[in-house]
N, C-alpha and C positions, 0 to 999 in steps of 0.2 A: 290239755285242751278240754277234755273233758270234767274236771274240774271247775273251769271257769265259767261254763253251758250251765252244769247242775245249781252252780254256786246263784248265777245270774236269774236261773228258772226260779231257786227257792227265795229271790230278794224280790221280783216281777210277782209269785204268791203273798206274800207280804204285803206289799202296795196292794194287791187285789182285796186286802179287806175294805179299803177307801173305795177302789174302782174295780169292778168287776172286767174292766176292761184288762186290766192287766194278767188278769189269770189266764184269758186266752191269747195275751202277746209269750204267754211260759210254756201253754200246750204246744202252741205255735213253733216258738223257740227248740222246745224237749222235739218236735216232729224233724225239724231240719236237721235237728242234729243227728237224730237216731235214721234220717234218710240218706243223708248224704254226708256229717260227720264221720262216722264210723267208719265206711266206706273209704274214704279220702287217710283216714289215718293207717290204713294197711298198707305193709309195704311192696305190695305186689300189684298194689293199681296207681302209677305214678301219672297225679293229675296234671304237671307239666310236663311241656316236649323237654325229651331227653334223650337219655343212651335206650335204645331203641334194644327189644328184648333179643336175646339169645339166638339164632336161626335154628331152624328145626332141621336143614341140613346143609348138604354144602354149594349146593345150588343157590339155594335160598342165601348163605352167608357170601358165594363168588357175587351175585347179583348187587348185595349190598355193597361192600365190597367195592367197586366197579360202579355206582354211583356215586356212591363217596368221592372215588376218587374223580371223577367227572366233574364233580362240585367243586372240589378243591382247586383243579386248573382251573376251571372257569374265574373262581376266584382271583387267581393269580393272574390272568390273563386279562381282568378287569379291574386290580385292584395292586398295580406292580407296588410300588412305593410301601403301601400295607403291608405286601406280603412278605419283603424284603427286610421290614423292620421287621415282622413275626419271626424271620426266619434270623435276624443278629439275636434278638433277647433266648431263644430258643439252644442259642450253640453259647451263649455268655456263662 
């Protein structure tokens, strides 16, 4: 990713010797990426919902835990047919 930012910034300098406009679409560019690029690409700040981190104890993981599985009936309680086909491909 970062490759294609740098690559992009130094073709946007390029063009900027025609228009000087484009030098400031590559500061621009070089800004977003070095604010929130960098950021995004580490693996310990997962920018979508997912597996939800680690519990810190076991309070915190019964709790989860225990809505999880709340969710889950709920699901199956509103979603029989779904849930019945989740559960043949699941045991196939």
């Amino acid at each position: 990713m970062g490759t294609v930012v740098l690559s992009g910034a130094v073709v946007l300098v390029v063009l900027g010797f025609g228009n000087p406009l484009y030098w400031l679409a590559a500061v621009g560019v070089l800004f977003l990426y070095v604010r929130y690029g960098l950021d995004s690409s580490a693996p310990s700040a997962p920018s979508a919902p997912g597996p939800a981190p680690a519990p810190t104890s076991y309070k915190a993981y019964r709790d989860r835990r225990d809505n999880q599985a709340k969710w889950e009936r709920r699901y199956r309680r509103e979603r029989p047919l779904e849930s019945r086909r989740q559960e043949r491909e699941r045991s196939k």
